[in-house]
Steps between C-alpha positions, in 0.01 A plus 500: 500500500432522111886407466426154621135483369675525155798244580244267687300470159774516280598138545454182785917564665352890526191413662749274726705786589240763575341249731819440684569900529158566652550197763745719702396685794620817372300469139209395709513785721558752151173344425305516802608913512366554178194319543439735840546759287261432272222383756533816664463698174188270359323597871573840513403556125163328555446735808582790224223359282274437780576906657401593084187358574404746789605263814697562746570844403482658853784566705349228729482242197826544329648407901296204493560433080877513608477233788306303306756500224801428764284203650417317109816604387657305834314203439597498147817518549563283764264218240741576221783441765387145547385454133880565436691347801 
């Protein structure tokens, strides 16, 4: 992804090129996965920082921390799905 950051602002045929690569389903898919990845990261770190803070530190609320995570992270991802589709 930085590879074609840096040829897509090195020059106008770049920028050109880079868009054509990402138009593929495959690229678009690459993209999607690493986006869900990162979603689900950004969630479950904010549950960390929110668990720091004294909530949801029972056995009861780390269950319930977790499904909350899987549901956001779901929606996320299935947003970012569409955003990139």
């Amino acid at each position: 992804m930085l590879y074609a950051l840096d040829k897509s602002l090195a020059s106008e045929q770049g920028f050109k090129e880079v868009q054509e690569c990402l138009s593929s389903p495959l690229a678009k898919l690459v993209t999607w996965g690493l986006l869900s990845a990162l979603l689900y990261h950004l969630v479950a770190g904010i549950r960390h920082l929110i668990m720091d803070m004294g909530i949801g530190e029972t056995l009861e609320g780390g269950k319930l921390g977790s499904k909350i995570v899987i549901a956001v992270s779901v929606v996320l991802i299935l947003l970012a799905g569409v955003w990139v589709w």
